[in-house]
C-alpha positions in Angstrom: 4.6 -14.2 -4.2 6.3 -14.6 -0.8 3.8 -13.0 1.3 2.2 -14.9 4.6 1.3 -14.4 8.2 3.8 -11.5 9.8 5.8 -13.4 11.9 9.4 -14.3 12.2 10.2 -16.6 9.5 13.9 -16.5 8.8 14.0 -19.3 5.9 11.3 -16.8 3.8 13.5 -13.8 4.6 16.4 -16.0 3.0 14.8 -17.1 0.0 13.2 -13.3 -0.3 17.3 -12.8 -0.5 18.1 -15.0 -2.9 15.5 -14.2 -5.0 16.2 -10.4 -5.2 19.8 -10.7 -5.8 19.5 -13.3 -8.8 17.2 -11.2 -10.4 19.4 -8.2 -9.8 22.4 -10.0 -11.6 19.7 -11.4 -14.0 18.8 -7.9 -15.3 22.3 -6.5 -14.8 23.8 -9.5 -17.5 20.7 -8.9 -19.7 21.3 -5.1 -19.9 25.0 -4.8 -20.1 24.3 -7.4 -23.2 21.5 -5.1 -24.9 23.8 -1.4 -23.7 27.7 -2.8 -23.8 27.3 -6.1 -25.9 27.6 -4.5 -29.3 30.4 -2.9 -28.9 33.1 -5.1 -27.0 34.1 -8.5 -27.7 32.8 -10.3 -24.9 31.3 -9.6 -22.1 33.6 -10.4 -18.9 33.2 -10.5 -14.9 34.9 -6.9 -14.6 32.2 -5.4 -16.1 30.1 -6.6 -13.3 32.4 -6.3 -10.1 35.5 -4.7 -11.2 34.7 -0.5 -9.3 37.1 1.3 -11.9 34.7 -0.6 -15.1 32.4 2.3 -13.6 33.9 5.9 -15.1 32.9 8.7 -17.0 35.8 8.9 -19.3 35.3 6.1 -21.4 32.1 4.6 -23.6 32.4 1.8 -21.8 32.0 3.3 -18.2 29.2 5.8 -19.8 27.6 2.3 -20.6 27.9 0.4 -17.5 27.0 3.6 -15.9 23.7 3.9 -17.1 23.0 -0.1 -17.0 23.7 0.4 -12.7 21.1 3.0 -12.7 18.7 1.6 -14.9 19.1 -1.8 -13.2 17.5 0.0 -10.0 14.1 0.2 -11.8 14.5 -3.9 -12.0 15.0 -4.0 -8.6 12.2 -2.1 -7.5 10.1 -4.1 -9.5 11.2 -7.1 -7.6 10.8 -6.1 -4.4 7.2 -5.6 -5.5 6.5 -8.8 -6.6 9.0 -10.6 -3.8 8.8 -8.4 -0.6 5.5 -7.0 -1.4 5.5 -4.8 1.3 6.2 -0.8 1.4 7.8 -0.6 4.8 10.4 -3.7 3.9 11.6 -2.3 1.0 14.5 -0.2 2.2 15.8 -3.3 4.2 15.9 -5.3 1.2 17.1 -3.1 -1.2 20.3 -2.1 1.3 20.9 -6.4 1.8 21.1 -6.2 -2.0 23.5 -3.6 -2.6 25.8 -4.3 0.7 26.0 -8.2 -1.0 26.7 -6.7 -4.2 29.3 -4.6 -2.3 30.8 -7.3 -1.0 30.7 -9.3 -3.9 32.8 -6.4 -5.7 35.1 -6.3 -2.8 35.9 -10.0 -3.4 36.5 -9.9 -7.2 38.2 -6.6 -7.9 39.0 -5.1 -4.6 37.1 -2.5 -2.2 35.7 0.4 -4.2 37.6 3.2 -3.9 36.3 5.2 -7.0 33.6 8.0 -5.9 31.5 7.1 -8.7 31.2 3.7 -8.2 29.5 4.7 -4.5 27.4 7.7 -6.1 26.5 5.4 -8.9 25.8 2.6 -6.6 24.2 4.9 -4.0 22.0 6.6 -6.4 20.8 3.0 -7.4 20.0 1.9 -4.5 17.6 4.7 -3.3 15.5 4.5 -6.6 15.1 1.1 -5.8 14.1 1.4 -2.7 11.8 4.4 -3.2 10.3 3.3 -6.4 9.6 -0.2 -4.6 8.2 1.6 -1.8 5.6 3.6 -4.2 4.6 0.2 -6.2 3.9 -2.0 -3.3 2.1 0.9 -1.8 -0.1 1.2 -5.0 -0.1 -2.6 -4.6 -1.5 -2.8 -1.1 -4.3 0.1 -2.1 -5.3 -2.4 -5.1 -5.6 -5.5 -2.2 -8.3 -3.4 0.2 -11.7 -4.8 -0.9 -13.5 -1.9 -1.5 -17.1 -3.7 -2.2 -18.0 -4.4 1.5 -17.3 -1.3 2.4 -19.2 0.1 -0.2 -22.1 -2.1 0.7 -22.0 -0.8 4.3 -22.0 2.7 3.7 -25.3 2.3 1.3 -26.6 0.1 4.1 -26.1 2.9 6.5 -27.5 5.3 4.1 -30.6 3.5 3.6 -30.9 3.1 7.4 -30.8 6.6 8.0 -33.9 7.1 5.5 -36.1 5.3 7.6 -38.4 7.7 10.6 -38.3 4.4 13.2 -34.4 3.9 12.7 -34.1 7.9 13.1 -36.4 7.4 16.0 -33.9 5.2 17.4 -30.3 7.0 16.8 -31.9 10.1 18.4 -33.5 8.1 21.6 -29.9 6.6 22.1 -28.0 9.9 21.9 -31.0 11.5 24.2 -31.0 8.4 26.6 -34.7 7.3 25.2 -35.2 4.6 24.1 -37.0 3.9 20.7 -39.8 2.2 22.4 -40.6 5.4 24.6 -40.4 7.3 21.8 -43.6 5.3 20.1 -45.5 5.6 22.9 -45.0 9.1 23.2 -46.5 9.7 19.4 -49.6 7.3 20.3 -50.3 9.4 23.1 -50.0 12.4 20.6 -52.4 10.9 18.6 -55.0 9.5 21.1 -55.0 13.7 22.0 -55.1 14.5 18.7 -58.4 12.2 18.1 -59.9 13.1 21.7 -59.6 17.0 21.0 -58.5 20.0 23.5 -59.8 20.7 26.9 -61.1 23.9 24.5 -62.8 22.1 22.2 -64.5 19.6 24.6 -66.2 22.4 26.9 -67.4 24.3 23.6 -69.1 21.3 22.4 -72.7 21.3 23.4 -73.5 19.1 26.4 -75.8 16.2 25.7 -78.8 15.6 27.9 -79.7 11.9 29.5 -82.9 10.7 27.6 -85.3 10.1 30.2 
């Protein structure tokens, strides 16, 4: 969607930014309602960027838990359809979870709880693997695979042919293909005019007087 010319745009690189990390709050609100909705009251900003929401001694952390990791495969997805390109999608991923990082730092104080940073962690290299793999997948798709097709059969059908095979082998022999005809019509002007062999064991033909 943002792809162009490879060269130093800064203002795409922002909006490739902003992009990726409204999606990634996007899909983070839209599964915390479908995994965590039910079963509170409300929804509220500590379930987003308070570290200690994320625990595995309560439903709710379990919850919020698995929403972190699952929102990684929503990540991923968006680099491949923003970034759409394999080698960028470590950088991106990283900017998104070091501005979510700081983000968290703002609301509810620096993380200090390990499984925030395993959770977090372990997000943020599925993202960036898995994006990796689909924009890979998605490059392969891109390669137009007619014209090369066309020029193998057109080499194929090249090599079928005696005067083309005449030619490849006087280039690799330094010949040239035009030797090379000659040197089959004088084959066959010998071939027509007969061996020395032939010629004295024919019978000699008088002048008519």
């Amino acid at each position: 969607m943002f792809y162009g010319a490879n060269v130093w745009d800064p203002w795409l690189i922002l909006a490739q930014i902003v992009t990726v990390q409204c999606l990634f709050y996007l899909s983070f609100g839209l599964l915390l309602y479908v995994f965590l909705g039910p079963y509170v009251n409300h929804l509220a900003l500590s379930h987003f960027f308070v570290a200690s929401s994320i625990n595995l001694y309560s439903f709710a952390g379990w919850m919020i838990t698995a929403t972190n990791l699952l929102n990684s495969l929503s990540v991923a997805l968006s680099l491949m359809f923003v970034v759409e390109r394999a080698k960028k999608c470590l950088d991106f991923a990283a900017t998104c979870y070091v501005l979510h990082l700081a983000i968290v730092s703002m609301v509810g104080g620096f993380p200090r709880t390990p499984t925030w940073w395993v959770v977090n962690g372990t997000a943020m290299a599925i993202a960036a693997l898995l994006g990796e793999w689909l924009c890979v997948r998605r490059e392969l798709q891109d390669i137009p695979m007619g014209g090369v097709a066309r020029r193998w059969s057109g080499a194929s059908e090249a090599f079928k042919s005696p005067t083309s095979v005449a030619a490849l082998t006087g280039a690799l022999f330094g010949r040239s293909s035009r030797s090379g005809t000659g040197g089959v019509q004088l084959a066959t002007n010998r071939s027509l005019r007969g061996t020395p062999e032939d010629q004295a064991a024919a019978p000699a033909q008088l002048p008519s007087g």
